[in-house]
C-alpha positions in Angstrom: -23.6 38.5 -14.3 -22.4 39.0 -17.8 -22.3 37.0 -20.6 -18.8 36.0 -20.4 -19.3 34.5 -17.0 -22.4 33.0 -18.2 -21.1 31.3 -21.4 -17.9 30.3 -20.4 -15.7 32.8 -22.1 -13.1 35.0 -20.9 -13.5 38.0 -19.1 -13.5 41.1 -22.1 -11.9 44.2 -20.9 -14.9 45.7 -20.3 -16.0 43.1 -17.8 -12.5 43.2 -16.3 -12.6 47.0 -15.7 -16.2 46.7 -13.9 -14.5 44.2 -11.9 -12.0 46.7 -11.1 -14.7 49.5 -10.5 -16.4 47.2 -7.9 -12.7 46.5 -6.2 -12.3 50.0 -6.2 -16.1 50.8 -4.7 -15.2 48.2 -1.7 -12.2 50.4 -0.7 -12.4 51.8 2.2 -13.7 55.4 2.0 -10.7 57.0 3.6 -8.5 54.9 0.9 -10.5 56.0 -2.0 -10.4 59.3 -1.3 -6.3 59.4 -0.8 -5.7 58.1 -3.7 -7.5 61.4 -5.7 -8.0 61.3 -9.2 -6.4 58.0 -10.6 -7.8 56.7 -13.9 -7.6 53.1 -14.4 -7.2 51.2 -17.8 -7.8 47.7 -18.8 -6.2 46.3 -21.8 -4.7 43.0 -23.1 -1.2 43.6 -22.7 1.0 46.1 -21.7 2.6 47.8 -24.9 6.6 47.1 -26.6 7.4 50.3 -25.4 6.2 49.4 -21.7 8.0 45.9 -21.6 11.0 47.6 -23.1 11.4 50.8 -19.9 10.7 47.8 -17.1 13.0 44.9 -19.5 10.6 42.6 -19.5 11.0 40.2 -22.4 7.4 38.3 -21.8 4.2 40.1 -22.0 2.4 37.5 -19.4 5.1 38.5 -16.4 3.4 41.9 -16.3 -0.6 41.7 -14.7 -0.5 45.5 -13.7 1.3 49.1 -14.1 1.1 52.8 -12.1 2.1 55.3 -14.5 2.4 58.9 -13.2 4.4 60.7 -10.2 3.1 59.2 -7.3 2.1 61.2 -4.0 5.1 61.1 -2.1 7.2 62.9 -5.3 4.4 65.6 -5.9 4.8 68.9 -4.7 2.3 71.9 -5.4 5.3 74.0 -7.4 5.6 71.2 -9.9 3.8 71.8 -13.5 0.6 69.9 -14.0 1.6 66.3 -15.2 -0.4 63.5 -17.2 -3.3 62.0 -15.0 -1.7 59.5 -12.8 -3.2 55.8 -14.4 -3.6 52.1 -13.0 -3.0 49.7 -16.2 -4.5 46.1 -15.3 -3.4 43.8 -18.2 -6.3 41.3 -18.9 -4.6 38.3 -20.6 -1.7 37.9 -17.9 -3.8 38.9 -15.1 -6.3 35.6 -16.7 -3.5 33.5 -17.3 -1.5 34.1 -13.2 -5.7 33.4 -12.2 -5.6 30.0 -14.3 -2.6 29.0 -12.7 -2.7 29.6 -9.5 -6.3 28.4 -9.0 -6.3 29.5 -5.4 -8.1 32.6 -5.8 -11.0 33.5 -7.6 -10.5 36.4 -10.6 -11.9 39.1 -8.6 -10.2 38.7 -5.6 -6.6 38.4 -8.1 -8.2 41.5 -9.7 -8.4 43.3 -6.5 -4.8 42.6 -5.7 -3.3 44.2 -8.3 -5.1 47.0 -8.2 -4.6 47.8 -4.7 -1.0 46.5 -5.5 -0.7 49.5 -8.4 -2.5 51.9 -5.9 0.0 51.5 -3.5 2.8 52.4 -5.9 0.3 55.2 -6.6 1.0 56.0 -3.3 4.8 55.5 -3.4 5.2 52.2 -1.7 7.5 49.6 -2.6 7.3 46.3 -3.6 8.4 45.0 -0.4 6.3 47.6 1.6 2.9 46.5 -0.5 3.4 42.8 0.2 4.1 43.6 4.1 1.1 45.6 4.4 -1.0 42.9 2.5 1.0 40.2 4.9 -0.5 42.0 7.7 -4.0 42.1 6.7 -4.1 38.1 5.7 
């Protein structure tokens, strides 16, 4: 337990991202393994330039972010690119978890990163939510 959970503080972004290391370790092995070298990032919010590329005016609409080519548009020929990356934004991921109350942070930490990982691996939207649909 750590001592934002025990004191009643918010998460830091270090205790966010060991969330997100532990939602990552209960993958399934096969999973983990697909998705090959991803580094993932925790921090506040996601920059101007960020929310400018996507037009997103408020910072809190965005909890999480794939940057990089994902699998389905890589192809051996191509020239080495920047490491693929999983941003989870702490501060809207903590405010969508105050709100909705029906999930506990980890479990809302999970789902994005899975969500993000999917994109990793060039799903939609639409296909992500149907896939987590199916397993509800």
């Amino acid at each position: 337990m750590t001592l934002s959970a025990v004191s009643g503080l918010a998460p830091s972004l270090d205790d966010m991202a060991a969330m997100a290391e532990a939602a990552f370790a209960r993958l399934p092995a096969p999973f983990r393994q697909m998705t090959g070298h991803v580094m993932f990032r925790v921090d506040d919010f996601p920059d101007a330039e960020t929310l400018a590329a996507l037009e997103i005016e408020d910072p809190f609409d965005l909890t999480g972010l794939y940057h990089g080519v994902d699998l389905a548009h890589r192809s051996v020929l191509d020239p080495e690119t920047h490491p693929s990356m999983v941003f989870l934004y702490r501060r809207p991921i903590l405010d969508e978890w105050a709100a909705r109350g029906d999930v506990t942070l980890e479990e809302l930490v999970s789902h994005v990163l899975v969500h993000e990982i999917g994109h990793h691996f060039g799903l939609s939207d639409d296909q992500i939510d149907a896939i987590e649909a199916a397993v509800d």
